[in-house]
C-alpha positions, 0 to 999 in steps of 0.5 A, a space after each residue: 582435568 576431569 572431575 574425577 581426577 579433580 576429586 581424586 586430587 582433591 580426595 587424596 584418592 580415598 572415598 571422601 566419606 569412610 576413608 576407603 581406597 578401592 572401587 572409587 568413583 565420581 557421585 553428583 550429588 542430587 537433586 541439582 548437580 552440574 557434574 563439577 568438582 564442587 557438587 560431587 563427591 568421590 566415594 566407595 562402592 560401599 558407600 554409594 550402594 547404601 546412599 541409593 539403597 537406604 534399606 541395606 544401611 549398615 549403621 556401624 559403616 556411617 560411624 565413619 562420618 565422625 570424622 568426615 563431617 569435620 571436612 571443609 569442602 561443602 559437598 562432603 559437609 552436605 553428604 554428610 548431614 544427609 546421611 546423619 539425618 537419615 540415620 538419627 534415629 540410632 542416636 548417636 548420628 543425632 549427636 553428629 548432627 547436632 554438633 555439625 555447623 554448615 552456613 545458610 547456603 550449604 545447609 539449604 543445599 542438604 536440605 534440598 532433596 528432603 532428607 531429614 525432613 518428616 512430619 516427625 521434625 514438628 513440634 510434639 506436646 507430651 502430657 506428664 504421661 507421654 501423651 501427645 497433646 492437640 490443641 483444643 484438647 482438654 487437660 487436667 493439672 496434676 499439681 497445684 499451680 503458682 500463676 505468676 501475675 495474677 496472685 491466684 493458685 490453679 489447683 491440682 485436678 482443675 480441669 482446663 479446656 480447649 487448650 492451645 499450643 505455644 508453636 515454637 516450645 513443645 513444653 508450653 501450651 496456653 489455658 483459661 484458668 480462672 478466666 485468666 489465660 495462661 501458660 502452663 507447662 506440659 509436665 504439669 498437666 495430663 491428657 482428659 478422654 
């Protein structure tokens, strides 16, 4: 049995991502496929124009992963997250995706050509203004400070410098206060020019 005859079986011979019935045809997932079953997809004409050309993307067609997501072969689930991922900004793909469980193996697999990977993913720290916060910035609190511990307040308009960013908490970033260093909450302090 080939491999489209096999997706097609497999698919029910409809696309395995909107549903669709015409113009079918077999598509290797990228980057490392072996041309099997198991790591190919059976999709529209719609579809594949919009997986290879990513500036016509009709967001409204890719709504049709809220159902498609939920399949249980892993190359559908990996289309799936790519094509979620790419479309996150819209809002509601960010939903699917933060809804969407793929196991170690399968998530390595969608992660493999990039997608969805940016220097946007990083961890951002955003003052009370919205300003996005480095480290060694200096930065001044807008309220008074309770410093749990060491039994002193940091008072509003202290000024701290040469700040430091907690890696894995965009709403953490570490001060000298009083000699003391400590954790302060990014909403609680504004960006210093």
């Amino acid at each position: 049995m080939s491999t489209e005859q096999e997706l097609q079986s497999r698919s029910e011979s409809q696309c395995e991502l909107c549903g669709a019935s015409d113009n079918l045809s077999a598509y290797e997932i990228p980057p490392d496929s072996d041309g099997s079953a198991d790591e190919s997809v059976l999709i529209c004409q719609t579809c594949r124009d919009q997986i290879d050309n990513p500036d016509n993307m009709d967001t409204n067609h890719w709504r049709c992963l809220n159902d498609s997501m939920w399949n249980q072969v892993p190359a559908v689930q990996v289309m799936a997250w790519r094509m979620l991922s790419r479309l996150s900004a819209e809002g509601w793909p960010q939903e699917l995706l933060d809804m969407l469980y793929l196991d170690e193996d399968t998530l390595a697999w969608a992660q493999a050509t990039g997608e969805g990977q940016s220097d946007d993913d990083s961890v951002k720290h955003i003052d009370s203004n919205g300003a996005v916060l480095e480290a060694g910035d200096t930065v001044t609190l807008i309220k008074d400070l309770n410093v749990k511990g060491a039994n002193f307040t940091a008072k509003r308009g202290t000024a701290v410098r040469g700040i430091s960013l907690v890696a894995d908490n965009p709403e953490h970033i570490e001060g000298r206060v009083n000699g003391q260093q400590i954790v302060i909450l990014t909403k609680f302090v504004k960006k210093s020019n």
